[in-house]
N, C-alpha and C positions, 0 to 999 in steps of 0.2 A: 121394404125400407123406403121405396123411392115416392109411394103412397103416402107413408107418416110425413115425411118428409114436406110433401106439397100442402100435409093436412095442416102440419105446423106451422106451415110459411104462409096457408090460408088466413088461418087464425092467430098469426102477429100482425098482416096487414088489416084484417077486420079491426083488430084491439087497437093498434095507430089509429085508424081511420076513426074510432068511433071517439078516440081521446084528442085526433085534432078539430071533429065536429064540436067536442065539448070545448074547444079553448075557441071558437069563431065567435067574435065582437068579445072577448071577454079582457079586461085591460091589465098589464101585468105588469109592476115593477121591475127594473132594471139597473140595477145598482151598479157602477163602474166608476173611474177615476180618470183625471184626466192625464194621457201618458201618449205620447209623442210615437209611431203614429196612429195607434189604437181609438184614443178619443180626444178629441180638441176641441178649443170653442174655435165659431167658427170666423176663421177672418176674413169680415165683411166692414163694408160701410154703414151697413142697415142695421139700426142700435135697436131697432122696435120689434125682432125676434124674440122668441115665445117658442118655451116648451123645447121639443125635441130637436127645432130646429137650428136653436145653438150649437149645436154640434155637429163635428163631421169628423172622419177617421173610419179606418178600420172595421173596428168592430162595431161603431156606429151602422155603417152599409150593412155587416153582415146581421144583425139586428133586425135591423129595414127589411130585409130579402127574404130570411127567414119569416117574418111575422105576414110578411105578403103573402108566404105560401103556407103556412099554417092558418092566416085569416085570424089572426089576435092583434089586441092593440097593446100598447107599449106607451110605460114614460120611465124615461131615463133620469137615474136619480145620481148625481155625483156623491160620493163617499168624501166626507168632509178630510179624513184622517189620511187621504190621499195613499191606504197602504192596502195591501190586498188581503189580508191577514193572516196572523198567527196569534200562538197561546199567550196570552200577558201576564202576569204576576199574581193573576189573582185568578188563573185557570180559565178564564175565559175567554172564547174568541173576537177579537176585533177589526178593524176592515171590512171589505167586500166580507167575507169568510162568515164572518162573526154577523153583517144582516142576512146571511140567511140562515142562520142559526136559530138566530133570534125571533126570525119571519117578516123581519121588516121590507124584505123584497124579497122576488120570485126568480128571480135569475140574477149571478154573477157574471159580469162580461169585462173580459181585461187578458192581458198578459198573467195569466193563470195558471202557473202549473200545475200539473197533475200528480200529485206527490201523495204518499203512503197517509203519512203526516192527517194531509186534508182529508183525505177520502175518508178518516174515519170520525170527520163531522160533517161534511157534504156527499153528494153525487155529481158525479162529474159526467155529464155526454161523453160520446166518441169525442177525440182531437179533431179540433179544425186546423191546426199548425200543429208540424210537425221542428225538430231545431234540439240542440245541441248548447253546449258551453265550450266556451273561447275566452280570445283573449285579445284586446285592442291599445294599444298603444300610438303615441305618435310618432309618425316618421321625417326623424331630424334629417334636415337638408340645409345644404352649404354649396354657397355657388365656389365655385375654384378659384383660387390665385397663383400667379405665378410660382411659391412658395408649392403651393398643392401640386402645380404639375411637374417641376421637380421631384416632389416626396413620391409619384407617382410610380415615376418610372421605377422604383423597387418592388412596385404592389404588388407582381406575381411571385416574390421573393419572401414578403411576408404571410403570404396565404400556405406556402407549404414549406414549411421547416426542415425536415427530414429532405424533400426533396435540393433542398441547397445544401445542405453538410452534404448527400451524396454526390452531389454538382462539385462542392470545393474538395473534396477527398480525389472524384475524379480529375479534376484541373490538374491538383499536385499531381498525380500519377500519371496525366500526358505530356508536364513539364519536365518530371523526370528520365520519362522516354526520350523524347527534345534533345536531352543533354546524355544521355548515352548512347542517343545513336550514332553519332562520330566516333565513337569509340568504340562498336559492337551495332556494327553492318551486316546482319546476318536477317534472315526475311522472317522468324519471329518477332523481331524488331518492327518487323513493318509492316503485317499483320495486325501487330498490337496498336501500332500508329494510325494501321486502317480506322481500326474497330471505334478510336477512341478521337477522332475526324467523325467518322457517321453518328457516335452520340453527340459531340458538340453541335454538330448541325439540328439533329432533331431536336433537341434541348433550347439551342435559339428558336426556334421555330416554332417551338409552343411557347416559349415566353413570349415571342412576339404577337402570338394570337392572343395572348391573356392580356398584355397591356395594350392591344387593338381594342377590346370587349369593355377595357376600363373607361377607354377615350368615346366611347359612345355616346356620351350624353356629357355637359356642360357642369352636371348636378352627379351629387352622391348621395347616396342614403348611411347615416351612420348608426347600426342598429344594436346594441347593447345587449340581446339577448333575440333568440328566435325560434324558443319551447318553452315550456311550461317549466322544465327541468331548470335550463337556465334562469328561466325569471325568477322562479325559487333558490336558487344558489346565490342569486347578487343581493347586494345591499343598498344601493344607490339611487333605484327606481322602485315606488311603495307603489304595492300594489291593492285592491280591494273591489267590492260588491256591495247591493243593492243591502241597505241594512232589515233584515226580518223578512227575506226574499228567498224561494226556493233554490239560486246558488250558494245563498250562506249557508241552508240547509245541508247542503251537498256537500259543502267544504268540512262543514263542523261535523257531518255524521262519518263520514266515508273511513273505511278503514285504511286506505290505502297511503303508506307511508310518506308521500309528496305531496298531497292535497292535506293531510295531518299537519302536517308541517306549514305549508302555508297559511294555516289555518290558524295556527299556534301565533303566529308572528304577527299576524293580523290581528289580533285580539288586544298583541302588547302596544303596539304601534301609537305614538301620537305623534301632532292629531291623528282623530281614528280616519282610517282610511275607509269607512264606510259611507253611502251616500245613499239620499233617502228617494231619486229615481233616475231612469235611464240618462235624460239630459243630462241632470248635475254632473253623473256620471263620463259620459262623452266629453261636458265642457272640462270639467276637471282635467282630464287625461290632453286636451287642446293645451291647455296650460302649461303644459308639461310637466316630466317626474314624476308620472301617476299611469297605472296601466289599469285598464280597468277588466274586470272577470262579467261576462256577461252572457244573455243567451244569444244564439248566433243572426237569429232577427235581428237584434237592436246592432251587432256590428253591422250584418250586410246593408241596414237602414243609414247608419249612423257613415260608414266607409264610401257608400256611394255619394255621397254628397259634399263631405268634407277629406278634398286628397290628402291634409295632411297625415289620416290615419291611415291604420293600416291592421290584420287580423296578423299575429302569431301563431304558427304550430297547428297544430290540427283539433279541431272539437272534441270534447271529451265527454260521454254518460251523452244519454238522448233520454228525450221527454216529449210531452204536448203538453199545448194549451187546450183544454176545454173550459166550456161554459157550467156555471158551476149551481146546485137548487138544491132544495132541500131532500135530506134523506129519505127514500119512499117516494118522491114526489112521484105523479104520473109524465109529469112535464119532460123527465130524463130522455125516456122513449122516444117523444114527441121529437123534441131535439135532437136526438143524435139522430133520426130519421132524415128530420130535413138534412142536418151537418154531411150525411150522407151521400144523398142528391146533390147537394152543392158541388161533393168536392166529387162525383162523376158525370156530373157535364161541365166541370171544369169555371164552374162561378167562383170555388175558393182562389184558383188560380188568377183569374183574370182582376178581384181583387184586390189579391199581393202584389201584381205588377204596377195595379193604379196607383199605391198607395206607397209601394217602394222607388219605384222605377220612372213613372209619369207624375205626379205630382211634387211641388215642394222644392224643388230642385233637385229630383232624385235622378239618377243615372248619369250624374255631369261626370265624375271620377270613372 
């Protein structure tokens, strides 16, 4: 077995090898959109740029890196219709999706999911990102007024209910003791007055830590929902996603009774809460009254930079992005080969940090 094994893995690196011999000096369309921070034009001073060098981002570099180590040349075509694609009304596909269907370019590069859907009109490489769905919202802040630190000092009062009706059930019932022990001096009496002394004390003394923990900061955050459950039980803050984007996909196919439901409500919604890419989306939600459903890229991109947001609840369903060719192609191999390499010596990594964290004002928040 261990024979077959080496014979096999001979003969996929011969088959790479001989398919990225075939793609050396050979020039290949690259069809992609322009999406924040995947591909950008680029901001310079220099108006007399040409060709590939307009651009920079993301999948730009990764583009670059790969074609260096396969040894092919590359032009980067922006997709007028600025959508990645899906099926349109008349059965066909449109977007990124839809040129390579059609054949008008040789590789899709973008914020691409890898969805059922696609794959049964493209081929998709291995993932180069990997990422989740979430949810981003703004985080409303209010500096204090004397009115507010007032209203404060109950705030440990209002966080647990039950805990104060048993607090005032107990009160009555050490005032009561109070008032019959002059009249019934006997040491259950004082016992009971023990017992009901050491929760008064303990009882102070975590309210005191909880409105210690309030008084920390100057600023509060007042947040309106903080799951997916809740966001879907209110009615005050519309929520929505990329329109014709694999989380609408995900909303509208899922069987699961909460994401149905949200899904339902977004559809009656006016204005429509959907938006046609990540920015709109973020500024929208700046705006406030708008939470937006995204992949967890564009929050972790979108949160580092701008404090007022902020991610809800935890990621839900996982995906990739891969780069996307025609069915059959040989090109698939090629690619998910180098995708490969990259991301074990650690280039896809060092990318997402450039590109999230160092550039643009990323990692201020």
């Amino acid at each position: 077995m261990a024979l077959v094994a080496q014979i096999f893995l001979w003969i996929s690196l011969t088959t790479i090898g001989v398919q990225c011999q075939s793609l050396k000096e050979t020039n290949l369309i690259v069809t992609t959109v322009l999406d924040v921070p995947y591909t950008m034009l680029r901001d310079t001073a220099e108006s007399n740029l040409i060709g590939n060098d307009r651009f920079e981002g993301y999948v730009v570099d990764l583009i670059d890196t790969i074609s260096k180590q396969l040894k092919f040349n590359y032009t980067l075509q922006i997709n007028p219709s600025g959508m990645i694609g899906s099926v349109d009304k008349s059965g066909r596909w449109n977007g990124m999706i839809g040129e390579i269907v059609d054949g008008r370019a040789h590789i899709a590069a973008g914020s691409i999911s890898i969805t059922r859907n696609r794959e049964s009109a493209v081929d998709f490489t291995v993932p180069f990102m990997n990422l989740g769905i979430g949810v981003i919202v703004k985080t409303e802040i209010y500096e204090k007024s004397a009115l507010d630190d007032f209203v404060d000092i109950f705030y440990p009062f209002s966080r647990h209910y039950s805990t104060v009706t048993f607090f005032l059930l107990t009160l009555i019932f050490g005032i009561i003791l109070l008032v019959l022990r002059r009249k019934y001096k006997t040491a259950i009496f004082r016992i009971l007055l023990g017992i009901w002394f050491l929760f008064l004390f303990m009882f102070t003394s975590l309210y005191i830590s909880q409105l210690a923990s309030n008084y920390n900061s100057n600023y509060y955050k007042v947040e309106a929902f903080r799951t997916f459950e809740e966001l879907a039980s209110q009615d005050h803050v519309v929520y929505g996603c990329i329109k014709g984007g694999s989380t609408e996909a995900f909303l509208r196919d899922s069987k699961h009774p909460l994401y149905r439901k949200m899904w339902s409500r977004m559809v009656e919604m006016e204005p429509t809460p959907f938006v046609l890419t990540n920015m709109e989306g973020i500024e929208r939600v700046r705006q406030g009254n708008y939470a937006f459903i995204s992949e967890s890229s564009i929050i972790e991109y979108a949160t580092s930079r701008h404090c007022d947001l902020h991610q809800i609840g935890d990621l839900i369903t996982s995906k990739g992005y891969g780069l996307a060719v025609q069915q059959g192609s040989p090109l698939r191999e090629s690619l998910s080969y180098a995708i490969l390499q990259l991301q074990e010596d650690g280039t896809l990594s060092l990318l997402k940090n450039k590109w999230w964290n160092e550039l643009n004002g990323g990692g201020t928040c």
